[in-house]
C-alpha angles and dihedrals in degrees: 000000000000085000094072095055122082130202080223141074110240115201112215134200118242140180126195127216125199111201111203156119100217107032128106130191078261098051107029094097084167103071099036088052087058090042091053094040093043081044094046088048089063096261133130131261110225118167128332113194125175111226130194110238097266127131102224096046093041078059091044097057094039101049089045088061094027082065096035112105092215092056111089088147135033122181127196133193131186136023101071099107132101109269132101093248092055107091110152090116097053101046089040101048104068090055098061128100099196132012110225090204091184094072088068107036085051097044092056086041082059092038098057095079100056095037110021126211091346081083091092093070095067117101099195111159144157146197149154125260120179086347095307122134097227104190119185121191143159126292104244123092095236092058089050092053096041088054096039088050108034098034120013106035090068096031095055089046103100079203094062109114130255108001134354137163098263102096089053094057092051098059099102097033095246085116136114113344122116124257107259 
């Protein structure tokens, strides 16, 4: 497992995607709350687009960023609840590769102290597609700051021991150089 940790901080590229019908870039504290804490860790800030909770255009987006060279990282908030309107699941989960369970087992494990049983409505996953890390979590700013700092701080860290999602990212090359 010593092989997926690194003496040296890697900087990834990531995107962020709000998924919702209300939000504007004024009033969408989620995804600038995951913009600020991916920028203060050191990564880059790639793209942020607000989408309405609609399958096609949530696949759109995503495979836009999934093919793009310059995406190690997309991040996705909103859209995992119960609800019918609620629909990132399903337009997430036939573009991944490969499911990575544990995000959302360990996300509602998190989640349950601050909500209680009302975690097992969240539908938070994650996966890779074409070497890209997809997360999908909850709406509310809290959520997105539960999962940044209790998940994916450490995990997108290529110095987090033993194991993190770095080395995954960098398969294809398409990982960790600065846009020219």
């Amino acid at each position: 497992m010593g092989s997926h940790v690194s003496t040296e901080f890697t900087p990834l590229r990531i995107a962020v995607l709000t998924v919702s019908d209300t939000r504007t870039r004024q009033t969408d504290t989620s995804g600038k709350h995951l913009v600020e804490a991916l920028q203060e860790a050191g990564h880059h800030y790639e793209d942020k687009i607000i989408c309405k909770d609609d399958i096609y255009e949530i696949r759109a987006y995503l495979s836009a960023w999934i093919s793009a060279p310059e995406v190690n990282v997309v991040l996705v908030t909103g859209g995992t609840g119960f609800t019918s309107r609620d629909s990132t699941p399903e337009a997430i989960t036939p573009l991944l590769d490969k499911t990575i369970d544990g995000f959302g087992e360990l996300f509602r494990h998190l989640s349950y102290a601050d909500i209680g049983t009302s975690t097992v409505q969240s539908r938070a996953l994650a996966g890779l597609a074409n070497n890209t890390l997809v997360v999908a979590m909850p709406g509310s700013t809290g959520a997105c700051e539960l999962a940044w700092s209790g998940i994916l701080r450490e995990q997108l860290d290529s110095r987090h021991e033993p194991c993190n999602f770095v080395p995954h990212l960098a398969a294809d090359e398409k990982c960790c150089e600065t846009r020219n």
